[in-house]
PQR file of N, CA, C, O and H, with PARSE charges and radii, in Angstrom:
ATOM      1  N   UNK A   1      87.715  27.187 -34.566 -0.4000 1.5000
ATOM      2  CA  UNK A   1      86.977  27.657 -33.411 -0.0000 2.0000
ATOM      3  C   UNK A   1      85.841  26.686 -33.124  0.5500 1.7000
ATOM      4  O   UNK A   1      85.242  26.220 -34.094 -0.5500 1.4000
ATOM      5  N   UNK A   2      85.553  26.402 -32.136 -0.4000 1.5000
ATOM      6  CA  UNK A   2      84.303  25.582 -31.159 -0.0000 2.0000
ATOM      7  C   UNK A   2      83.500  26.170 -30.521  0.5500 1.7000
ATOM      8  O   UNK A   2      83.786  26.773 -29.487 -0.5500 1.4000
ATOM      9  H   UNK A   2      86.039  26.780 -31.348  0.4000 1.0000
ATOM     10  N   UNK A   3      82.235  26.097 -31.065 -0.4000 1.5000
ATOM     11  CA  UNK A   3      81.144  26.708 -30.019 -0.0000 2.0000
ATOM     12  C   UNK A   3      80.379  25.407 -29.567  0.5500 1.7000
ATOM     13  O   UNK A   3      80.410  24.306 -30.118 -0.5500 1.4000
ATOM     14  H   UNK A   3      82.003  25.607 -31.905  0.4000 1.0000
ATOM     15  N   UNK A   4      79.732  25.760 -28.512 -0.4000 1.5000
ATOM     16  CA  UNK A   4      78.942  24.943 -27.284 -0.0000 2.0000
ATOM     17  C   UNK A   4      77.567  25.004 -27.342  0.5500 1.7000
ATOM     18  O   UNK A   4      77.453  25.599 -26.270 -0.5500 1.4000
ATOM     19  H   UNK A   4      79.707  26.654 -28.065  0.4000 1.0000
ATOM     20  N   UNK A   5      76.465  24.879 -27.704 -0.4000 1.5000
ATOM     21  CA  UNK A   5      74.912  25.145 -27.556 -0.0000 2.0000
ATOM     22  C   UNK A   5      74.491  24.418 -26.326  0.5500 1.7000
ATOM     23  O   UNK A   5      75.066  23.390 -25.970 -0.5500 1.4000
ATOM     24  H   UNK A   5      76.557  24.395 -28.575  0.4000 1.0000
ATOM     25  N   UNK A   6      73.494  24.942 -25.675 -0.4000 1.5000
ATOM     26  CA  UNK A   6      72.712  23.940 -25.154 -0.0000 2.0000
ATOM     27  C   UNK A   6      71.340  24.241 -26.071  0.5500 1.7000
ATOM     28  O   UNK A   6      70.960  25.293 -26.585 -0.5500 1.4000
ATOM     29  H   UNK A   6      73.027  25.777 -25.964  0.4000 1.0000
ATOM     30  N   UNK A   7      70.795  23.008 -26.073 -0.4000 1.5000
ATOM     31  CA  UNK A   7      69.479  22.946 -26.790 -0.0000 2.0000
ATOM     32  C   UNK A   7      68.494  21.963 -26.157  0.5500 1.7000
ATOM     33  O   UNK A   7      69.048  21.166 -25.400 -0.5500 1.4000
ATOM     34  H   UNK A   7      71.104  22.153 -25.656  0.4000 1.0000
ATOM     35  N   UNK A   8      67.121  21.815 -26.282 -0.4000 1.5000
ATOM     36  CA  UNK A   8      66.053  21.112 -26.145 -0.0000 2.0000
ATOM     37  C   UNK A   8      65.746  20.130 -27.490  0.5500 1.7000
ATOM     38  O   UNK A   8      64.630  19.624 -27.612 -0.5500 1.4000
ATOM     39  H   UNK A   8      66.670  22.462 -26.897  0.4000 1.0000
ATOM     40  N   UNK A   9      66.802  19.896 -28.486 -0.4000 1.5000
ATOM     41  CA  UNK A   9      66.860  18.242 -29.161 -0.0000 2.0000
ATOM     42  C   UNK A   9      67.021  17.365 -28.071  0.5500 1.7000
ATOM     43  O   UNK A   9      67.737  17.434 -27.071 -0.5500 1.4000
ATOM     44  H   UNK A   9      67.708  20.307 -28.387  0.4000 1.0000
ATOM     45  N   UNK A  10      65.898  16.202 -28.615 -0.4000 1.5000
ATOM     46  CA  UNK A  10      65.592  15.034 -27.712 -0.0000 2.0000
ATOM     47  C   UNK A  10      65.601  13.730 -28.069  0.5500 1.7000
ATOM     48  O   UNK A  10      65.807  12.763 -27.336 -0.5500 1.4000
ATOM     49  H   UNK A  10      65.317  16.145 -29.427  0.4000 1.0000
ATOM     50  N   UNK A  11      65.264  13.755 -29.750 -0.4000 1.5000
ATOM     51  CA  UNK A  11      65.175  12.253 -30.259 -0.0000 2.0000
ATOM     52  C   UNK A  11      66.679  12.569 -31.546  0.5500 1.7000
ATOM     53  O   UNK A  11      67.082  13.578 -32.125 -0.5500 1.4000
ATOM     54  H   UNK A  11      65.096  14.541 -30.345  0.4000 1.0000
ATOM     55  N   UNK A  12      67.042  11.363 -31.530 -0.4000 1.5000
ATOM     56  CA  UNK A  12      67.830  10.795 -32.632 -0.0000 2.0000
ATOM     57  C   UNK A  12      67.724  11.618 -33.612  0.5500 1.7000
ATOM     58  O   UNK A  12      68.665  12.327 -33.970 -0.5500 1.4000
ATOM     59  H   UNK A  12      66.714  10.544 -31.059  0.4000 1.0000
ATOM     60  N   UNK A  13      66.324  11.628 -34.282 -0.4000 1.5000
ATOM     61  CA  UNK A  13      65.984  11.647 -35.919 -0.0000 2.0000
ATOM     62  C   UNK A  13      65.750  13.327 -35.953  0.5500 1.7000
ATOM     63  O   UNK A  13      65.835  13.959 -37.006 -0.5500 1.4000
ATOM     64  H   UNK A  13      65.559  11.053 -33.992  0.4000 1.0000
ATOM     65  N   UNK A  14      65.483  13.878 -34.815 -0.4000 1.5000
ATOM     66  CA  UNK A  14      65.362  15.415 -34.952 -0.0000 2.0000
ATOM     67  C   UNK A  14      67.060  15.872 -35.440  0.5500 1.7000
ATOM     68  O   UNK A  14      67.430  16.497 -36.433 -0.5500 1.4000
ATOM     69  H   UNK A  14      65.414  13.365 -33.959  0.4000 1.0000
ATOM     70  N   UNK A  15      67.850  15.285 -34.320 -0.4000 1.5000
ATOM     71  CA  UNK A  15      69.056  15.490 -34.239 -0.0000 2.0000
ATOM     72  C   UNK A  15      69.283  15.541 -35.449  0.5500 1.7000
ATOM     73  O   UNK A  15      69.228  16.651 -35.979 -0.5500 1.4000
ATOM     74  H   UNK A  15      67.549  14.777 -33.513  0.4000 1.0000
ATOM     75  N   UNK A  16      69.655  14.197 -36.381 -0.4000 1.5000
ATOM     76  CA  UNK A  16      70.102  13.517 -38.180 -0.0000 2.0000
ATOM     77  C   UNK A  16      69.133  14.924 -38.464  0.5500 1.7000
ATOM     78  O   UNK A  16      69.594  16.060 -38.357 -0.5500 1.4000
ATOM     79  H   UNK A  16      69.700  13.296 -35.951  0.4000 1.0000
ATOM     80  N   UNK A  17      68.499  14.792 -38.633 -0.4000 1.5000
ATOM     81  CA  UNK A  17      67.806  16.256 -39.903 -0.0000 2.0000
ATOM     82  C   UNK A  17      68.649  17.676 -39.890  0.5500 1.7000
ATOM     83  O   UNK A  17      69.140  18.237 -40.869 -0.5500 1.4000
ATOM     84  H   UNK A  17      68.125  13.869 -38.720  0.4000 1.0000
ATOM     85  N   UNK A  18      68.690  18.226 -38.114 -0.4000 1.5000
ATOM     86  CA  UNK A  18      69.511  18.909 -38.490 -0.0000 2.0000
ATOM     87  C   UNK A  18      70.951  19.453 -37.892  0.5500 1.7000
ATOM     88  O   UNK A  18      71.372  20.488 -37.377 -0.5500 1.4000
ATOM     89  H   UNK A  18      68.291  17.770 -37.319  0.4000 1.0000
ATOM     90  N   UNK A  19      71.522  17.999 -38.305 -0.4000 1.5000
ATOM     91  CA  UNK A  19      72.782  18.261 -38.595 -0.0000 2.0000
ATOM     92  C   UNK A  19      72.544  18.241 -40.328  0.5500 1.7000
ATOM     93  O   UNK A  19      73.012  19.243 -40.868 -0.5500 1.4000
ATOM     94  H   UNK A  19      71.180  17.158 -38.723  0.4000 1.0000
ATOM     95  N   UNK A  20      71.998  17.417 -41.106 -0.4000 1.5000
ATOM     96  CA  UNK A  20      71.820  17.705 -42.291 -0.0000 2.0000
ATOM     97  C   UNK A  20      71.546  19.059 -42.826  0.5500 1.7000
ATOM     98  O   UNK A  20      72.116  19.542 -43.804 -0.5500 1.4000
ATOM     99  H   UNK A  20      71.617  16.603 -40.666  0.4000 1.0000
ATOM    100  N   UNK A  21      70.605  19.654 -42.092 -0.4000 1.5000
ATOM    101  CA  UNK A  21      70.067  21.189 -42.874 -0.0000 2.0000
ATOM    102  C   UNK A  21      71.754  21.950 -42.634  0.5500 1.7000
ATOM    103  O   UNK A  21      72.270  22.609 -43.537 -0.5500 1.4000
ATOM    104  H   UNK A  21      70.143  19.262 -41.297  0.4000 1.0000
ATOM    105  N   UNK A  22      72.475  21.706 -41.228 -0.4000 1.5000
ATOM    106  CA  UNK A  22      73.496  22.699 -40.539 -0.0000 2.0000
ATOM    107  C   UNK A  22      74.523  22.518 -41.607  0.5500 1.7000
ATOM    108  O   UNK A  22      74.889  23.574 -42.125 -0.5500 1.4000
ATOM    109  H   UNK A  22      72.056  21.171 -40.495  0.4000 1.0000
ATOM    110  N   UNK A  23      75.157  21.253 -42.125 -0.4000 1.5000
ATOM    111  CA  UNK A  23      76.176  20.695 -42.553 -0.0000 2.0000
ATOM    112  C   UNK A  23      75.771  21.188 -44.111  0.5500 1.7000
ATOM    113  O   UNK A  23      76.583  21.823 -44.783 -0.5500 1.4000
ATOM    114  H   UNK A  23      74.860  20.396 -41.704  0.4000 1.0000
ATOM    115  N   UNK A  24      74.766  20.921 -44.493 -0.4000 1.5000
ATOM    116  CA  UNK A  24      73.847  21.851 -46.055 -0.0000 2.0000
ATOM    117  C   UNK A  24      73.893  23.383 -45.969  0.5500 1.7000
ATOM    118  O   UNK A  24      73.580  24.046 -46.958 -0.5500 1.4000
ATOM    119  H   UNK A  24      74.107  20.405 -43.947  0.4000 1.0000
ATOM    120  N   UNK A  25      74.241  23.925 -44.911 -0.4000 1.5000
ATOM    121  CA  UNK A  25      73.705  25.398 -44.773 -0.0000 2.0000
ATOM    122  C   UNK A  25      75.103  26.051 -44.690  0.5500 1.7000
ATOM    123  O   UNK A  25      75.544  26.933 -45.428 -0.5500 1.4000
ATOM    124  H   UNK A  25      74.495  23.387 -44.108  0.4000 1.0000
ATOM    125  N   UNK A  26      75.697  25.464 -43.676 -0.4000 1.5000
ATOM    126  CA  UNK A  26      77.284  26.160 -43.121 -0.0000 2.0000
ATOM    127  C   UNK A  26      77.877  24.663 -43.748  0.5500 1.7000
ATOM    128  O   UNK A  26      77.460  23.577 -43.344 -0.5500 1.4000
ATOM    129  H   UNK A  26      75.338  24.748 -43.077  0.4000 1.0000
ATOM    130  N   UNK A  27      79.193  24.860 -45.076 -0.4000 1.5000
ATOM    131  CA  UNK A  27      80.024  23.467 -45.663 -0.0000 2.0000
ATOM    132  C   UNK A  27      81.168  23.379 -44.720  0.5500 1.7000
ATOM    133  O   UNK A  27      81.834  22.356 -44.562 -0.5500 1.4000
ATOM    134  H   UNK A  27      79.532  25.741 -45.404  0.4000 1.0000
ATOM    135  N   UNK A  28      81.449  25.011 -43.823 -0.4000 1.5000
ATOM    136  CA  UNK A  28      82.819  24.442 -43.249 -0.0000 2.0000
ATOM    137  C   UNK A  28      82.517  23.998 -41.621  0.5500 1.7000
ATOM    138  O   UNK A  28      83.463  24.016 -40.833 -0.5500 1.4000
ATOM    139  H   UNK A  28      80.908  25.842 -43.952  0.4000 1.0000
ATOM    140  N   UNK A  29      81.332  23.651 -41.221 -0.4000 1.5000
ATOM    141  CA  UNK A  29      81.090  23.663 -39.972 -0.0000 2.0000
ATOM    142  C   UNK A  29      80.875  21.823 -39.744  0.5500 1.7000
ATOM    143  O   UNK A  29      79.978  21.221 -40.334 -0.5500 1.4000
ATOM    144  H   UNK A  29      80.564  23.636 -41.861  0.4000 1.0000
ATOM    145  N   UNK A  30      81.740  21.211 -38.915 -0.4000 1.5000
ATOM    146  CA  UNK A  30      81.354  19.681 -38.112 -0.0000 2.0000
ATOM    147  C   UNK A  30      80.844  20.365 -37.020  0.5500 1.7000
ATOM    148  O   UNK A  30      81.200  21.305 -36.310 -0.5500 1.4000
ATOM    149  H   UNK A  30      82.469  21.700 -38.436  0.4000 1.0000
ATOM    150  N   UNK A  31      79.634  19.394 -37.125 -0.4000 1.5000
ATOM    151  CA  UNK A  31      78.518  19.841 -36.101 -0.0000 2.0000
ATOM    152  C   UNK A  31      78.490  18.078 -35.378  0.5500 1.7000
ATOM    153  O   UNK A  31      78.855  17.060 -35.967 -0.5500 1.4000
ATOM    154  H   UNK A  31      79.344  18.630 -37.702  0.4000 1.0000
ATOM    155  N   UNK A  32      77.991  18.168 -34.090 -0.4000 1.5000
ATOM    156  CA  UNK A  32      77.393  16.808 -33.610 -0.0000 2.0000
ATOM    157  C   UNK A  32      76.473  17.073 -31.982  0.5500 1.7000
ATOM    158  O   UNK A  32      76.711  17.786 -31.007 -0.5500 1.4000
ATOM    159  H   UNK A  32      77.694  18.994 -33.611  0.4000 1.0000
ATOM    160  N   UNK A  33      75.771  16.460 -32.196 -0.4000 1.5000
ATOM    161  CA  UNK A  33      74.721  16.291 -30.485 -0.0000 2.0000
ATOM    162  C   UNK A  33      75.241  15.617 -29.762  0.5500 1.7000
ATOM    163  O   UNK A  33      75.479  14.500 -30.221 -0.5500 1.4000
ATOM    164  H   UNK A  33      75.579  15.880 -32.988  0.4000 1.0000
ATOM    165  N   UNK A  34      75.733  15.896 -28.185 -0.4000 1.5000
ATOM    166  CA  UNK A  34      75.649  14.827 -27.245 -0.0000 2.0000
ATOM    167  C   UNK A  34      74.170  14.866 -26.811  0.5500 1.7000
ATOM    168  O   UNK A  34      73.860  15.857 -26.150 -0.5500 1.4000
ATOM    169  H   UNK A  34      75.540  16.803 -27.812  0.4000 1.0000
ATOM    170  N   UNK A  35      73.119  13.884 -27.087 -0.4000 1.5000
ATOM    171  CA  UNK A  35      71.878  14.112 -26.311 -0.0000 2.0000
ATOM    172  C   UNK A  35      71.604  13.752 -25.095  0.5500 1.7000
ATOM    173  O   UNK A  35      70.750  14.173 -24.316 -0.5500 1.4000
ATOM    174  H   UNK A  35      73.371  13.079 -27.624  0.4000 1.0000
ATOM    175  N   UNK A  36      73.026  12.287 -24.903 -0.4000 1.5000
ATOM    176  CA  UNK A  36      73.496  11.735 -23.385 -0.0000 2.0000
ATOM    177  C   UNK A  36      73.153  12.868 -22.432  0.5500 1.7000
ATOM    178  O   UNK A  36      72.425  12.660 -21.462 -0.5500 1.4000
ATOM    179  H   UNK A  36      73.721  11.945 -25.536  0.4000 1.0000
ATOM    180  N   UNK A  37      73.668  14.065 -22.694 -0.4000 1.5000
ATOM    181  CA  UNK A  37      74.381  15.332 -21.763 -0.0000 2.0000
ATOM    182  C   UNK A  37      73.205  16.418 -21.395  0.5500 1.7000
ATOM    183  O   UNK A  37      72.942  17.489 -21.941 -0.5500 1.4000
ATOM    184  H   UNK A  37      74.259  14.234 -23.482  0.4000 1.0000
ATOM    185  N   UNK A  38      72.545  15.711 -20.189 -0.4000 1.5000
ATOM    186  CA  UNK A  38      71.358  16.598 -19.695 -0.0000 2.0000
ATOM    187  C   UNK A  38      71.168  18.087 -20.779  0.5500 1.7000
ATOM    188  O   UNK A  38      69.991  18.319 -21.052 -0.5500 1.4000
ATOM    189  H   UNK A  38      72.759  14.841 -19.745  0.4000 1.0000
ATOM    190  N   UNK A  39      72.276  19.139 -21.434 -0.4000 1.5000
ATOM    191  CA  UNK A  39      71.460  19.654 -21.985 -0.0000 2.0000
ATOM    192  C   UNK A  39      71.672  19.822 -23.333  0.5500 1.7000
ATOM    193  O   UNK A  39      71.948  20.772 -24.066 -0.5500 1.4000
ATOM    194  H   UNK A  39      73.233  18.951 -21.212  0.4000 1.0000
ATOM    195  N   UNK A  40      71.430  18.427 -23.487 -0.4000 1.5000
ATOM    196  CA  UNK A  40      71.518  18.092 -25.170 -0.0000 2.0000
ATOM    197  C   UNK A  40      72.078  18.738 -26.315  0.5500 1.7000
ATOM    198  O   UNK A  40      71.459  19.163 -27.290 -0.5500 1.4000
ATOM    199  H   UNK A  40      71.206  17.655 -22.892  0.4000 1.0000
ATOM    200  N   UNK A  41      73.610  18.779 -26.054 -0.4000 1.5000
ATOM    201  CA  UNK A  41      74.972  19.422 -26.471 -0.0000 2.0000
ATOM    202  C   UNK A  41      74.638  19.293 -28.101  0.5500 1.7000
ATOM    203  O   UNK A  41      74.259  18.337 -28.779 -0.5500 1.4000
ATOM    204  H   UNK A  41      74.113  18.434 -25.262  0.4000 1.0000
ATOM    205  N   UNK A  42      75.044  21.107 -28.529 -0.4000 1.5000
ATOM    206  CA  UNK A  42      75.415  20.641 -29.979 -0.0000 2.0000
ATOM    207  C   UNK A  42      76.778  21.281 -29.965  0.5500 1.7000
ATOM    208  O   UNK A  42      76.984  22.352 -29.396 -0.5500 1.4000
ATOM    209  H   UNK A  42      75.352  21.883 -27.979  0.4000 1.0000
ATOM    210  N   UNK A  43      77.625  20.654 -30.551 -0.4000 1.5000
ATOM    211  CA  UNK A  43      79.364  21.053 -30.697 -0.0000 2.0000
ATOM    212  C   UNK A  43      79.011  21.384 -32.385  0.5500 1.7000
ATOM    213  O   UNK A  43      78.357  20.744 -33.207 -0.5500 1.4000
ATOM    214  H   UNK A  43      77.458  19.783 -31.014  0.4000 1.0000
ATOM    215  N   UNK A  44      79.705  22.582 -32.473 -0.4000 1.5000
ATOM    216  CA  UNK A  44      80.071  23.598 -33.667 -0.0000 2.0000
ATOM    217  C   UNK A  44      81.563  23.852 -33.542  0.5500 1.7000
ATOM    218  O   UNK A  44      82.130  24.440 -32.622 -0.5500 1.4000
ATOM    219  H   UNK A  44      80.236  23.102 -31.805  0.4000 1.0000
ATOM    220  N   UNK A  45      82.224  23.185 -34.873 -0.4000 1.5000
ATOM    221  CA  UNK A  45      83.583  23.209 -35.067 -0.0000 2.0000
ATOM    222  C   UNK A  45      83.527  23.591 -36.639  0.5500 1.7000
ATOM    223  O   UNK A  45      83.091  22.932 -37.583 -0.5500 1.4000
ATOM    224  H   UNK A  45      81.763  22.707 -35.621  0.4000 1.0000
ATOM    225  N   UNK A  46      84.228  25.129 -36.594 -0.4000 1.5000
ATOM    226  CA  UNK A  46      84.653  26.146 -37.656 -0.0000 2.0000
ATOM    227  C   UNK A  46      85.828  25.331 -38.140  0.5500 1.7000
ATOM    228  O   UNK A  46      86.788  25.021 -37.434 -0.5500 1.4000
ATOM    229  H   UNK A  46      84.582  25.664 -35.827  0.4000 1.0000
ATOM    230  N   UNK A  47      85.650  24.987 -39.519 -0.4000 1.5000
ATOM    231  CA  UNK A  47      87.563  24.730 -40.477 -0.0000 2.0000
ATOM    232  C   UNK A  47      88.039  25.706 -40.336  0.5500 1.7000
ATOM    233  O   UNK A  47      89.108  25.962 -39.782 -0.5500 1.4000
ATOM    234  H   UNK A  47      84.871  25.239 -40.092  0.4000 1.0000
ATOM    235  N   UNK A  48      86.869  26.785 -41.112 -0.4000 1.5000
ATOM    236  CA  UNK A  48      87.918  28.375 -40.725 -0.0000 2.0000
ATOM    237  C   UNK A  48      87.124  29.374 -40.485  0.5500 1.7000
ATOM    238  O   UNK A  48      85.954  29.165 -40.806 -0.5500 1.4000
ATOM    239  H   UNK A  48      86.001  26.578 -41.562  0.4000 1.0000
ATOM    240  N   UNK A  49      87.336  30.296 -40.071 -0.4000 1.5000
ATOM    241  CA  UNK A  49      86.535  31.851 -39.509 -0.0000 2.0000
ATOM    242  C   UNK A  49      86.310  30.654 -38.389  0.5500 1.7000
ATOM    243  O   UNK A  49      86.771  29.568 -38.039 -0.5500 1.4000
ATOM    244  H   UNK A  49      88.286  30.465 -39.811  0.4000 1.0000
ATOM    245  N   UNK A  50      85.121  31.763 -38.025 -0.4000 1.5000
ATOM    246  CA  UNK A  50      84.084  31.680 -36.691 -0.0000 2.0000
ATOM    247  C   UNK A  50      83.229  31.236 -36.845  0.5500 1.7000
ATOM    248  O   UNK A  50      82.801  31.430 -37.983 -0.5500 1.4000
ATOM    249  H   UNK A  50      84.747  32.646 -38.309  0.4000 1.0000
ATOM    250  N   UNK A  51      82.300  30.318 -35.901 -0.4000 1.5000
ATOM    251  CA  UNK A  51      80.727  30.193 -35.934 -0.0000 2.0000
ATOM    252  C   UNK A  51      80.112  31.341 -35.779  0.5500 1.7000
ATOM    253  O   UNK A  51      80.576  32.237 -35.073 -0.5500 1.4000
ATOM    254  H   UNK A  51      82.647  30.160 -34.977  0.4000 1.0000
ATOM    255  N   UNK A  52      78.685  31.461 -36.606 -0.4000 1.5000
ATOM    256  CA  UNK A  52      77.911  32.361 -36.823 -0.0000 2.0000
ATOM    257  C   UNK A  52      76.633  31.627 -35.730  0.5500 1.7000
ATOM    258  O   UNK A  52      75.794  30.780 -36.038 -0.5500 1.4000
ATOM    259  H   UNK A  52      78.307  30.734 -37.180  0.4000 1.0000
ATOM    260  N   UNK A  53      76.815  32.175 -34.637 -0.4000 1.5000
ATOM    261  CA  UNK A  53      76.525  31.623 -33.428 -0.0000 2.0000
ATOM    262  C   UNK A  53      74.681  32.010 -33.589  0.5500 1.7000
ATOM    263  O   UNK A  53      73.796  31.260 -33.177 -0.5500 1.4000
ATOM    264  H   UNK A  53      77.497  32.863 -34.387  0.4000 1.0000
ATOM    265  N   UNK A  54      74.433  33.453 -34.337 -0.4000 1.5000
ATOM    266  CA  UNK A  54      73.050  33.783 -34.635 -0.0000 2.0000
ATOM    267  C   UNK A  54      72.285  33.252 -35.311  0.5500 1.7000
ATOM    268  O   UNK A  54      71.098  33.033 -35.068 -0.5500 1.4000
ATOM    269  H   UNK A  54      75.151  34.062 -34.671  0.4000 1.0000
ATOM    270  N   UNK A  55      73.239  32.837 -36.771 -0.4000 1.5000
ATOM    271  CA  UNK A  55      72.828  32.186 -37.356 -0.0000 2.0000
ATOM    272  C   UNK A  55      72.017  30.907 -37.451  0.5500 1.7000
ATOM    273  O   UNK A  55      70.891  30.580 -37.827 -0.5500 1.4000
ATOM    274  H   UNK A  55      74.203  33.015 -36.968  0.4000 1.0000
ATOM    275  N   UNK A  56      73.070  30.346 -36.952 -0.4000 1.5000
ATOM    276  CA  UNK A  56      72.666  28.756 -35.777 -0.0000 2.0000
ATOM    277  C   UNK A  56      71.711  28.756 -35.430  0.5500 1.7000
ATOM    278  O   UNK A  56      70.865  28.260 -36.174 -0.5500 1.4000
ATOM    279  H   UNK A  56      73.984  30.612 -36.646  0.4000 1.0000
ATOM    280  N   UNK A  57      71.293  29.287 -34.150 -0.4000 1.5000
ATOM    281  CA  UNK A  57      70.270  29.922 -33.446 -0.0000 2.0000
ATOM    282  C   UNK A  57      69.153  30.158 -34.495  0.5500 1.7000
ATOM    283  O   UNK A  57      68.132  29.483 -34.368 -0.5500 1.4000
ATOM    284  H   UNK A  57      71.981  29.689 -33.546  0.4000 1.0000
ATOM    285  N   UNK A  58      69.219  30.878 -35.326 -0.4000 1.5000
ATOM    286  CA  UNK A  58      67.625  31.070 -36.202 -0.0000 2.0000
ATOM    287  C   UNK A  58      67.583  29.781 -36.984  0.5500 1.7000
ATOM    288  O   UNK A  58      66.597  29.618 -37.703 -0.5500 1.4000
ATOM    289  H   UNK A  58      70.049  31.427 -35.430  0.4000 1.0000
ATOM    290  N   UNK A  59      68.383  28.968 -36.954 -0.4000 1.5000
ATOM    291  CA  UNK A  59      68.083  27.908 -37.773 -0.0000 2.0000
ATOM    292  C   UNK A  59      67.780  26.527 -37.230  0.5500 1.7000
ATOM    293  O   UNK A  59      67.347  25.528 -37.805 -0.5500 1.4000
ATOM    294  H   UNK A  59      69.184  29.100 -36.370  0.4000 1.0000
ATOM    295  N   UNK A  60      68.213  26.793 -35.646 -0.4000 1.5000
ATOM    296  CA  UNK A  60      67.190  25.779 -35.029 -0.0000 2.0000
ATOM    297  C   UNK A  60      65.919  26.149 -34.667  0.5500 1.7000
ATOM    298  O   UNK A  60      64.985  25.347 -34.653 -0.5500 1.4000
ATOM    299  H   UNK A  60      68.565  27.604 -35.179  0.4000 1.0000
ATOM    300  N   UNK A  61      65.813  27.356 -34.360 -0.4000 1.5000
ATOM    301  CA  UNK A  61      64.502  28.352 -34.357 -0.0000 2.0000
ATOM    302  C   UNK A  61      63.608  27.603 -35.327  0.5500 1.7000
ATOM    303  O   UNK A  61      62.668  26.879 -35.002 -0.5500 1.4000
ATOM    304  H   UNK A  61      66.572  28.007 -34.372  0.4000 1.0000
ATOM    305  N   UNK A  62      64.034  27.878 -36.597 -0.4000 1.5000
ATOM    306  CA  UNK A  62      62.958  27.655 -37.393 -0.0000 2.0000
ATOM    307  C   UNK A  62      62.584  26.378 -37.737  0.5500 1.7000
ATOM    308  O   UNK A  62      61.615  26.303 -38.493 -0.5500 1.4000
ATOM    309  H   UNK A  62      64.798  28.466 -36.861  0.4000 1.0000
ATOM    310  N   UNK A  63      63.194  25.164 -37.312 -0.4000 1.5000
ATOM    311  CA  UNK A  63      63.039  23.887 -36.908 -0.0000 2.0000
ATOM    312  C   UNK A  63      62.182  23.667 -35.858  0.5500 1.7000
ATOM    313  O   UNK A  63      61.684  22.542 -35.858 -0.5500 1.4000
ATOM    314  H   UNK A  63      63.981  25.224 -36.698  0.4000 1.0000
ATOM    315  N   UNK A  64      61.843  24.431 -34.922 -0.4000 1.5000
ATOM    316  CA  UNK A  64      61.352  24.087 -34.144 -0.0000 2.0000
ATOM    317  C   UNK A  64      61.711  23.933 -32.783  0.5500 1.7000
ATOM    318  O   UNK A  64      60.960  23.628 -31.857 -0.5500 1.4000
ATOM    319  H   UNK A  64      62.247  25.346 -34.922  0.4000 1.0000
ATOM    320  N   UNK A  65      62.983  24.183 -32.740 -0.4000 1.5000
ATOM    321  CA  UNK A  65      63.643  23.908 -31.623 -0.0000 2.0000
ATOM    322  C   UNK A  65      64.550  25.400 -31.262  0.5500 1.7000
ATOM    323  O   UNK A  65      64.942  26.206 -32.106 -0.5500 1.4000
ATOM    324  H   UNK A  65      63.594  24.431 -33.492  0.4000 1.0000
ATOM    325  N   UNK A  66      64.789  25.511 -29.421 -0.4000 1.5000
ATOM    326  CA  UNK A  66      65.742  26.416 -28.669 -0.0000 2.0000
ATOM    327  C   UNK A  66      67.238  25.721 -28.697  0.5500 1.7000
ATOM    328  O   UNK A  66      67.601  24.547 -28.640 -0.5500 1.4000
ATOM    329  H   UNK A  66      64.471  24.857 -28.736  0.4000 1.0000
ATOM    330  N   UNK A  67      67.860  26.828 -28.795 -0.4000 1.5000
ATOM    331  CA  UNK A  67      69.272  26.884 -28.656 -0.0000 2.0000
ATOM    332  C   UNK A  67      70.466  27.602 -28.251  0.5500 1.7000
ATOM    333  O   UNK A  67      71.076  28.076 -29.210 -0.5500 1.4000
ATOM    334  H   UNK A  67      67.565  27.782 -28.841  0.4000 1.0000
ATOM    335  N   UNK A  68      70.981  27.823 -27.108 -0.4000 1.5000
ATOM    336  CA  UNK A  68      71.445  29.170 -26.716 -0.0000 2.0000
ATOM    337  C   UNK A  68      73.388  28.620 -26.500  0.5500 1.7000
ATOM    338  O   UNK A  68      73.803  27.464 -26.415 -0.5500 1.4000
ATOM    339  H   UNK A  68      70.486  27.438 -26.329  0.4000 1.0000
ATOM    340  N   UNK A  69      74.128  29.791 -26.471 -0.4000 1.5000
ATOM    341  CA  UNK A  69      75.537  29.462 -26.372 -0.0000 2.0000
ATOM    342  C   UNK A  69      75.590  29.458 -25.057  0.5500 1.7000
ATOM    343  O   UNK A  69      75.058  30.187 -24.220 -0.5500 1.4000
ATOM    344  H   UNK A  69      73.790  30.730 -26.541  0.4000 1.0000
ATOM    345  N   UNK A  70      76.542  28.234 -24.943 -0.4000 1.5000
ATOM    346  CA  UNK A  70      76.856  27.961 -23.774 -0.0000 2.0000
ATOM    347  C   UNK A  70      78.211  28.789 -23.428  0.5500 1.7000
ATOM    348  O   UNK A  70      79.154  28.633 -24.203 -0.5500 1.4000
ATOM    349  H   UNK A  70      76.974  27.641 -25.623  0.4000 1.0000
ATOM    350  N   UNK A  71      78.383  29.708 -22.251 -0.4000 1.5000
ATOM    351  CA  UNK A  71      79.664  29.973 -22.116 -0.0000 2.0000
ATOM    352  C   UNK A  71      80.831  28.738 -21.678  0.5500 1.7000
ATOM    353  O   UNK A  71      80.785  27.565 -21.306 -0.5500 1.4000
ATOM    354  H   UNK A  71      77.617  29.835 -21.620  0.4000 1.0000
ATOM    355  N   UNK A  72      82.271  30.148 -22.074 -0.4000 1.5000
ATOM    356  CA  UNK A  72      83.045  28.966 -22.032 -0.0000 2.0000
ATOM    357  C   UNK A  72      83.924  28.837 -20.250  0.5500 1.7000
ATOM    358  O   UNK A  72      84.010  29.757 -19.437 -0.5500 1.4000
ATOM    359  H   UNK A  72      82.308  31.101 -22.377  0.4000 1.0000
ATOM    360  N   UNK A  73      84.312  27.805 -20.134 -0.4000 1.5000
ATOM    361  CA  UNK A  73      84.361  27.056 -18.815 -0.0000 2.0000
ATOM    362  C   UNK A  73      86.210  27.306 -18.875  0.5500 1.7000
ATOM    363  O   UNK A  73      86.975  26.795 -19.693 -0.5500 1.4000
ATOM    364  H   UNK A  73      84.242  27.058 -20.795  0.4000 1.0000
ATOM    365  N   UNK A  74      86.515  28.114 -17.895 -0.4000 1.5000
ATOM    366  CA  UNK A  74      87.735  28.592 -18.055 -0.0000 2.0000
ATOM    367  C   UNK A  74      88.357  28.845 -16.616  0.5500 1.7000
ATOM    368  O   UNK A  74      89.498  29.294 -16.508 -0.5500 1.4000
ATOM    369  H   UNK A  74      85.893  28.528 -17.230  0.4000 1.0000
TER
END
């Protein structure tokens, strides 16, 4: 499964930290930023189950940063 964020990450090095904390926190989740993409895309790709989409969310929270699911485009 793939979830969509939009978020307010802006630099590089915010980004690297946390995909580190995400990839440390959730082992089955590839995570990555488009920051190119006006609203500075994070892609969440489940090996298995679901993204814990709340989870996420409180854990950029507590970084410092917003993050909300983007619906999907269908």
């Amino acid at each position: 499964m793939v979830e969509v964020f939009k978020t307010n990450v802006r630099a590089r090095r915010h980004a690297q930290r946390l995909l580190t904390q995400i990839h440390e926190t959730f082992a089955r989740y590839r995570a990555n930023f488009d920051l190119e993409d006006c609203d500075k895309i994070l892609r969440i790709e489940a090996r298995s189950g679901g993204v814990q989409a709340a989870e996420l969310i409180d854990l950029l929270h507590l970084a410092g940063f917003q993050a909300e699911v983007l619906p999907d485009e269908e």
